[in-house]
C-alpha angles and dihedrals in degrees: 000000000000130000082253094061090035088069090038097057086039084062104046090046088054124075080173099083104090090053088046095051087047101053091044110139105253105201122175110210109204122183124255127303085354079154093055101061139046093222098053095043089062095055109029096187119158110262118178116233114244103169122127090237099019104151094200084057092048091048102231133168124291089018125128111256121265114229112244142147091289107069089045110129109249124265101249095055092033119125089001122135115237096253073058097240117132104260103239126177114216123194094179155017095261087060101044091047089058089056131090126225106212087056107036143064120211118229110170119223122253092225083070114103120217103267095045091042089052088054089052100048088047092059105033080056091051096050083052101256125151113236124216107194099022089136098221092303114164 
């Protein structure tokens, strides 16, 4: 068994995964002093501290938090939508028909143009798939 199937067989024993997606701690992570400047308020982008006697970098008190391995989401809920289903983009039929629609989620590609997205949708609805982008397509 590998660590794949490890995390597979972790998810289908749980009921627990939607209420632990969820509660999952969702932390921004600004650079410092984004508050300070102008020019960093408008793009708040993650930028990690390097100064010599940075506070944000030592981590003191009344500082905004660094990014770093301990806020990560854990490995059974990571990369899940929050209905729980595994997010998949699919371009045709061959791919939806491989799926299964008790595990994935259906996202359609944006390369798809609008007859053959309408087919996909029809018939990702019929073999019972969620669709993520159908666009309000019956």
């Amino acid at each position: 068994m590998t660590a794949g199937e490890g995390i597979e067989a972790r998810r289908a024993q749980r009921g627990w995964i939607r209420r632990a997606i969820a509660r999952k701690l969702k932390i921004t992570f600004y650079r410092n002093k984004w508050w300070k400047f102008a020019k960093f308020r408008n793009d708040p982008k993650w930028r990690k501290p390097r100064g010599k006697d940075n506070p944000m970098r030592l981590k003191l008190k009344g500082h905004p938090p660094v990014a770093s391995v301990g806020y990560g989401t854990p490995e059974v809920i990571r990369g899940l939508h929050p209905s729980g289903l595994t997010p998949v983009v699919v371009s045709n039929i061959k791919e939806l028909e491989k799926l299964d629609p008790s595990k994935f989620l259906v996202y359609i590609s944006s390369t798809v143009g609008l007859r053959k997205r309408l087919e996909l949708v029809r018939k990702a609805l019929e073999m019972g798939f969620r669709v993520a982008n159908a666009g309000g397509v019956p």
